[in-house]
C-alpha positions in Angstrom: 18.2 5.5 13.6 20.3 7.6 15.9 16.6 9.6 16.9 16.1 11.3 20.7 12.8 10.5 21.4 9.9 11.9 23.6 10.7 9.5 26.9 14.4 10.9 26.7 13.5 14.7 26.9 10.8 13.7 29.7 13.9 12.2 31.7 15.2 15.0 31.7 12.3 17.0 32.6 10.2 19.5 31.2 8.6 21.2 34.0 8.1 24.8 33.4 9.8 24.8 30.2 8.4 25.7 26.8 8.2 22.8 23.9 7.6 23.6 20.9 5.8 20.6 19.4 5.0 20.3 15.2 1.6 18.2 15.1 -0.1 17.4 12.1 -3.5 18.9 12.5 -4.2 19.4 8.6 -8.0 17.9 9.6 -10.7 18.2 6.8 -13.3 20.4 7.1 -16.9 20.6 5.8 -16.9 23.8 3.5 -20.0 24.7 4.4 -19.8 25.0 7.9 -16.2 24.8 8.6 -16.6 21.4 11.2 -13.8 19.2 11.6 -15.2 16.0 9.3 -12.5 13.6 10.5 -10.5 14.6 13.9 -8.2 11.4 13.6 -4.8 13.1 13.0 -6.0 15.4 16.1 -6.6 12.1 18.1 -3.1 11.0 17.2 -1.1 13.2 18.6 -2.9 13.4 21.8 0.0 10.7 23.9 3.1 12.9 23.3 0.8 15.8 24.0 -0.7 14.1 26.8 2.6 13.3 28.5 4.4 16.6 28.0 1.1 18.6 30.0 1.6 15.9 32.3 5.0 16.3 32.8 4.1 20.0 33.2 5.5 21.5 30.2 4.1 25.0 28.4 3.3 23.6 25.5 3.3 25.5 22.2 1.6 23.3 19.0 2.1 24.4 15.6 0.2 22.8 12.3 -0.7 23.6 9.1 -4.0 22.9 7.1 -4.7 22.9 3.9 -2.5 25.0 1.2 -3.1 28.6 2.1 -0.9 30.8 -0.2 1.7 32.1 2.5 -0.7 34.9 4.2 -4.0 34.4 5.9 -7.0 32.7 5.1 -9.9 32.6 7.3 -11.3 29.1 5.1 -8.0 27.4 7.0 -7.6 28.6 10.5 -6.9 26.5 12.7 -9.6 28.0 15.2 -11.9 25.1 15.1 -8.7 22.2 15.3 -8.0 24.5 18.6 -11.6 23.8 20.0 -11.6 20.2 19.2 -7.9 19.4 21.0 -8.8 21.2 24.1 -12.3 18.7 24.5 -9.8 16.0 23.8 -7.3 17.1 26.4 -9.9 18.0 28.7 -9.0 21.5 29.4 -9.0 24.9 26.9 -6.4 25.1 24.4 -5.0 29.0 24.0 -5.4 30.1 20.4 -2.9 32.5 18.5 -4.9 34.3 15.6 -1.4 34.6 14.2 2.1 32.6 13.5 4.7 34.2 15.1 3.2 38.2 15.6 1.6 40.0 18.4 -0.8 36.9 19.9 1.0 34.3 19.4 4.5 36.2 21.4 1.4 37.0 24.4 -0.2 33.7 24.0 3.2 31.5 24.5 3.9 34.4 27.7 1.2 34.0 29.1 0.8 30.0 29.3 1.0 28.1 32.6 3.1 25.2 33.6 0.9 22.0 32.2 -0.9 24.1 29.3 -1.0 24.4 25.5 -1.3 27.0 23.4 -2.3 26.4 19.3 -0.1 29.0 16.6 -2.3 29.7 13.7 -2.1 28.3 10.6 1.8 28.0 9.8 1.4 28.3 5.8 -0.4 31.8 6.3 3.9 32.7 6.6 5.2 32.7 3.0 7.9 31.6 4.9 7.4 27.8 6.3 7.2 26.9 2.4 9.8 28.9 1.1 12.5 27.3 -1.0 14.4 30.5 -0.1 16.6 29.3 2.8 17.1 32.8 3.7 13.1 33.6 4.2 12.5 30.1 5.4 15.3 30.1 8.3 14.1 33.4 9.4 10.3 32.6 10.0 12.2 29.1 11.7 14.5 31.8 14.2 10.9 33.2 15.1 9.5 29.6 15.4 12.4 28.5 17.6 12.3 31.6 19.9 8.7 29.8 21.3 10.7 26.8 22.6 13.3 25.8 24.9 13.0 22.2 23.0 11.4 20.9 19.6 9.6 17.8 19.4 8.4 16.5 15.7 5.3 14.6 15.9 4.0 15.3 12.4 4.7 12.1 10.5 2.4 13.9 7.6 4.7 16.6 6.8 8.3 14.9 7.4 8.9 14.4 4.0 8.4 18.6 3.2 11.8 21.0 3.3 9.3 23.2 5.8 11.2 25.7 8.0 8.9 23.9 11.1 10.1 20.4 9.8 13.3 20.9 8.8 14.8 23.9 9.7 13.4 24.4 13.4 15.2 21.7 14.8 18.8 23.1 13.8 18.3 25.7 16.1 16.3 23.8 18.9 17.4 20.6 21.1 15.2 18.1 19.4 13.5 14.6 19.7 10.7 12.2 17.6 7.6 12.3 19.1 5.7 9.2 19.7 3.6 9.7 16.9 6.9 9.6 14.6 8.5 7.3 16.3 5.8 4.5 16.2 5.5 5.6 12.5 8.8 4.6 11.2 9.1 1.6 13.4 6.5 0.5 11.4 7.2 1.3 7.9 11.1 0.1 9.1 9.3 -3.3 9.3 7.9 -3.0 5.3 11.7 -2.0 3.9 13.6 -4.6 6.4 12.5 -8.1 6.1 8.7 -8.5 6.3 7.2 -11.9 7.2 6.0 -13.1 3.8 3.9 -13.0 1.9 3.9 -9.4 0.9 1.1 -8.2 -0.5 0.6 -4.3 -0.9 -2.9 -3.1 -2.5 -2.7 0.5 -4.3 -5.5 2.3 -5.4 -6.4 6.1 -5.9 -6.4 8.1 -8.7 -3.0 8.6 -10.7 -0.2 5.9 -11.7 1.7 8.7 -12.0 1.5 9.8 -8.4 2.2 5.7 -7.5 4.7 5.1 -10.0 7.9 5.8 -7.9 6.6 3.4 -5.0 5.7 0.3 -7.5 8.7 0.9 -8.7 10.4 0.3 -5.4 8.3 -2.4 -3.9 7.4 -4.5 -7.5 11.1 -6.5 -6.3 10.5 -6.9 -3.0 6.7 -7.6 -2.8 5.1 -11.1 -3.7 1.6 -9.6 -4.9 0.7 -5.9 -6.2 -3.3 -5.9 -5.9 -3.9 -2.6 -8.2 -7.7 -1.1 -7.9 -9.2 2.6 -7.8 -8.7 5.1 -10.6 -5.1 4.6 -11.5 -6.3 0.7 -12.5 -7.8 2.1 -15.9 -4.3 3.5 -17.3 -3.1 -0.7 -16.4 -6.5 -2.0 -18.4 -5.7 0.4 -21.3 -2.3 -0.4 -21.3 -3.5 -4.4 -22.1 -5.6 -2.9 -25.0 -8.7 -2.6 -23.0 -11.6 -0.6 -23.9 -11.8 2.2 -20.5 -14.8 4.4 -21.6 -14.5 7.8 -20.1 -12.4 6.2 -17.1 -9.8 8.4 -15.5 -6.7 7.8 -18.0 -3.5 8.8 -17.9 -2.1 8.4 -22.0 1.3 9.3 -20.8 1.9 6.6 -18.4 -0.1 3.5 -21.5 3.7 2.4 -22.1 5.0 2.8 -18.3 2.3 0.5 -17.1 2.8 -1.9 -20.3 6.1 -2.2 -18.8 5.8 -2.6 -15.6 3.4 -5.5 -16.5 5.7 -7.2 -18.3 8.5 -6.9 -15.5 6.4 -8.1 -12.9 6.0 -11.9 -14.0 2.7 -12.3 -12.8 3.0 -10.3 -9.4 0.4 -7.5 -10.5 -3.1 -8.4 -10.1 -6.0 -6.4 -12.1 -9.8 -5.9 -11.2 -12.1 -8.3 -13.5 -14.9 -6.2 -13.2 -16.1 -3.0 -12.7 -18.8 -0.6 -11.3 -20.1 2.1 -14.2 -21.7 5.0 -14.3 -23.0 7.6 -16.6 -21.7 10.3 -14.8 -19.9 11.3 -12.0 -22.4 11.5 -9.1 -23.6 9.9 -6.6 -27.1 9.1 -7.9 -25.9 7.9 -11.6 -27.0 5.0 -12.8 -24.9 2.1 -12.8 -23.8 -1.1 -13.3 -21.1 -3.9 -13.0 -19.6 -5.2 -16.1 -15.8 -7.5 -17.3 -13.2 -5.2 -17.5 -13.3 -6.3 -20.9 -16.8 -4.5 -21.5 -16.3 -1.3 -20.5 -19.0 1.0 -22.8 -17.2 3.6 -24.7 -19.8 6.0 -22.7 -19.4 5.0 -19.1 -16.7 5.7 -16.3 -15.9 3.0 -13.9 -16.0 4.6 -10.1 -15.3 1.3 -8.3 -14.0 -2.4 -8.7 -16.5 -4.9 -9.0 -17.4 -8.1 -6.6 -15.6 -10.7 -8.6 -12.5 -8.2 -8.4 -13.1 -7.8 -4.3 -13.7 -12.1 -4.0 -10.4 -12.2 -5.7 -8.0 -9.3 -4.1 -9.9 -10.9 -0.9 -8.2 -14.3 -1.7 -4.8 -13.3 -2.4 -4.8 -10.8 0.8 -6.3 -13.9 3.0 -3.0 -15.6 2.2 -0.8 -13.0 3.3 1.6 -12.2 6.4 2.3 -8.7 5.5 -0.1 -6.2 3.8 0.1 -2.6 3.3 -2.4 -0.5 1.6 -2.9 2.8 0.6 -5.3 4.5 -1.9 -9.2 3.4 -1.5 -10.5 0.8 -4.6 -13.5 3.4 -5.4 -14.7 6.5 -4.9 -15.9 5.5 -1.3 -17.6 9.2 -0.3 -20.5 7.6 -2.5 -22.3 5.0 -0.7 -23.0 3.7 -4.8 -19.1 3.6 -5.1 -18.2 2.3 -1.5 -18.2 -1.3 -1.4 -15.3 -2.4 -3.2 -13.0 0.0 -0.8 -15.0 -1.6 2.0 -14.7 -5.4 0.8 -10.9 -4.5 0.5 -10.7 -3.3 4.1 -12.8 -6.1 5.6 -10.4 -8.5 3.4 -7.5 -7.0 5.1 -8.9 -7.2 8.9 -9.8 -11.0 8.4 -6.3 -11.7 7.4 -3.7 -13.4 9.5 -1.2 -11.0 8.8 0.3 -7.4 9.9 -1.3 -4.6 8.4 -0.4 -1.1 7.4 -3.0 1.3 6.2 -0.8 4.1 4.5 -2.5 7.5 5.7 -4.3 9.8 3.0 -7.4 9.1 1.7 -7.5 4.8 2.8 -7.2 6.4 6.7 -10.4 8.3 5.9 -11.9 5.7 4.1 -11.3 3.2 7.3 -13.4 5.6 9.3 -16.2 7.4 7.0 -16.9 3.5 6.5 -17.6 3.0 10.1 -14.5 -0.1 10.1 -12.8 -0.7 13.4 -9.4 1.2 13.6 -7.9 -1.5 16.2 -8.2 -4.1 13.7 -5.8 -2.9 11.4 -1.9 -3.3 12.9 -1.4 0.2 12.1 -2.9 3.5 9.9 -0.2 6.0 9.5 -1.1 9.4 9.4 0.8 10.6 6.7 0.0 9.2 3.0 2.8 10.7 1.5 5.5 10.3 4.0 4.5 6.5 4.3 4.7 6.3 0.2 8.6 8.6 -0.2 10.0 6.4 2.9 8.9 3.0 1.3 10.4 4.6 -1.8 13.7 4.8 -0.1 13.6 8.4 -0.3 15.6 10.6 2.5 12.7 12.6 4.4 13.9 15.6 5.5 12.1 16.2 8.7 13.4 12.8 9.6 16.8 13.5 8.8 16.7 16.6 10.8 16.0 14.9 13.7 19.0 12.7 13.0 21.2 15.3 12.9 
C-alpha cells in the first residue's frame, strides 16, 4: 500500500499543530447506568494518541457510538468514553457537547500544545452518514477546519462511506494511524500466502451476514470450523431436525451448496447445548445434532463438537476467528466459545481474532489478550477486507 503513516507525520513534527485523529470509540455501555462495559477499542488507540501528545500536538479525537439517528442522543454521548481516555492518558480529556458547533469551535481554541480534546458523538450530524455527497462533504469542510492534519486510526469504521472516514482526508494531509496500520498488516498476511494450514472458525448468528466471506475464503482455506447460530441453517440444510434454533429458510439451499463445493473442508458441531428458552437460567441439555427436540433451541455447541474443532485447530499454522460458538454472555452458554478460544491459544500457529463480538467474548471470558497474535478491532472491516472488498476509509488514505 502506498499509505503515510503516523511515524512519517511525527518526522515532520507536530508541535503546536492541530491533528485531527478519527478513533474508534464505539465502546458498549451498560443501559442501565451508562458505564463503559468493555474499554478495549479505547485501550487501542492509546499509542498513536500517546505519541502525538508526546510529540506535542493539539489533538482533536472524533468517534462515533452506537447508531444515533443523525441529531443528538443523550443514551450515546460520548461523555463517559471522554472520562475513561483521560485516566488512560493520565491527564483530562476536553469534552465538546457538540460535533462541530459552539463547544466544540472553543474547545479545539482553547487546547494546549500536548492536549486532546473529544467531539461529541459524530452520528448526532445527519451528515457523517449521509449518502448525500453534498450534506456529507459539508459536515467533512467543518470536520477538516479542526485540523492542520488527519490521521485514521479507526480500523472499525474503514469500510463506511462516512464523511470522517472518507471524505475528511480529501481535504486534509493525511496518514494511517498505528492502530490501522498494524490492522491491515495483519489481515494482508490472511489474503497473501498464509503459512498453512488455514483454518478459519466462524460463528455468530446469520449465514447470511457470513456468506460473502465463506465464499471468499472456502478456496483458499484448508478447514472452515462453522459453530454459533448460523450452524443451525448448515444442519437444516443436511435435513437435520433444528427445533426452534435460529434458522435462516432462505439461505437451506445456499448452505446445501456450499457443502457440497467444499469437498470436506467445512466441519459441523456433533452436538449441541438446548434449552427451553432463551435465558440464562433455562434448563438445558446436550444432545447429537441429529436429536435436536422439535421444542428446544440450541444456544451453544456441545463438548464433543469443542474436542473436535480443538483437534483440527491444534494442527494448524494460521487461524482466524470471528463470531463466538454460543451465546457466551450466559455463563450456561459460555463454554463452547471458551473451549474454542483456549483451542486457539494452545495452538502453534498465528492467530487473528476478527473484532466484534469474538473480541468481547476474549475478554468478558477473562482469556489472556497477549496470547492471541492479534484481535482486530473492527469485525466488519476485518470480514469486507478478507472479502476482497475495497474499504473506503482505506482507500482514502491511499489517495
Amino acid at each position: 500500500m502506498s499509505i503515510r503513516t503516523l511515524d512519517d507525520l511525527l518526522a515532520e513534527g507536530v508541535s503546536g499543530r492541530r491533528v485531527l485523529v478519527r478513533a474508534d470509540l464505539n465502546v458498549p455501555l451498560d443501559k442501565q447506568t451508562g458505564d463503559i462495559t468493555d474499554d478495549g477499542r479505547i485501550r487501542a488507540v492509546l499509542p498513536t494518541l500517546g505519541a502525538l501528545v508526546e510529540a506535542g500536538a493539539k489533538v482533536v479525537a472524533c468517534s462515533h457510538l452506537g447508531r444515533p439517528k443523525g441529531a443528538p442522543d443523550p443514551q450515546f454521548s460520548l461523555s463517559p468514553v471522554a472520562g475513561r481516555l483521560g485516566e488512560l492518558l493520565g491527564a483530562p480529556v476536553h469534552f465538546a457537547t457538540d460535533t462541530v458547533g459552539e463547544s466544540a469551535r472553543s474547545t479545539v481554541a482553547d487546547l494546549a500544545d500536548g492536549q486532546v480534546a473529544l467531539l461529541e458523538n459524530l452520528r448526532f450530524n445527519a451528515g457523517e452518514t449521509s449518502k448525500d455527497e453534498a450534506e456529507r462533504g459539508a459536515f467533512a469542510d467543518q470536520l477538516a477546519a479542526f485540523g492542520d492534519a488527519y490521521v485514521d486510526d479507526a480500523f472499525g469504521a474503514v469500510h463506511r462511506k462516512h464523511a470522517s472516514v472518507f471524505d475528511v482526508p480529501a481535504r486534509l494531509p493525511h496518514v494511517a494511524g498505528r492502530l490501522v496500520l498494524r490492522e491491515v498488516e495483519v489481515l494482508s498476511k490472511l489474503t497473501g500466502a498464509p503459512e498453512r494450514p488455514y483454518v478459519v472458525v466462524l460463528g455468530g448468528s446469520k449465514v447470511s451476514d457470513k456468506l460473502a466471506v465463506i465464499e471468499a475464503l472456502l478456496p483458499t482455506v484448508d478447514r472452515l470450523l462453522i459453530g454459533g447460530g448460523m450452524c443451525f441453517t448448515f444442519l437444516k440444510a443436511q435435513g437435520l431436525e433444528v427445533g426452534t434454533s435460529l434458522l435462516e429458510k432462505d439461505m437451506v439451499d445456499t448452505c446445501r451448496n456450499l457443502l457440497e463445493r467444499a469437498n470436506g473442508k467445512i466441519l459441523l458441531p456433533v452436538d449441541v447445548v438446548v434449552a427451553d428458552a432463551f435465558a440464562p437460567d433455562a434448563a438445558h441439555d446436550t444432545v447429537r445434532v441429529d436429536g435436536i427436540p422439535s421444542h428446544r433451541l440450541g444456544l451453544d455447541v456441545g463438548p464433543e463438537t469443542v474436542a473436535g474443532f480443538s483437534a483440527a485447530l491444534s494442527q494448524a499454522k494460521t487461524i482466524f476467528w470471528n463470531g463466538p460458538m454460543g451465546v457466551f454472555e450466559m455463563p450456561a452458554f459460555a463454554a463452547g466459545t471458551r473451549g474454542i478460544a483456549e483451542a486457539i491459544t494452545k495452538a502453534d500457529a498465528f492467530s487473528v481474532v476478527g473484532g466484534g463480538d469474538s473480541a468481547a467474548a476474549v475478554r468478558a471470558l477473562g482469556l489472556d489478550e497477549s496470547s492471541f497474535g492479534h484481535i482486530s478491532t473492527g469485525g466488519g472491516a476485518s470480514l469486507e477486507y478478507l472479502e476482497g472488498k475495497t474499504l473506503p476509509g482505506i482507500a482514502a488514505l491511499e489517495n
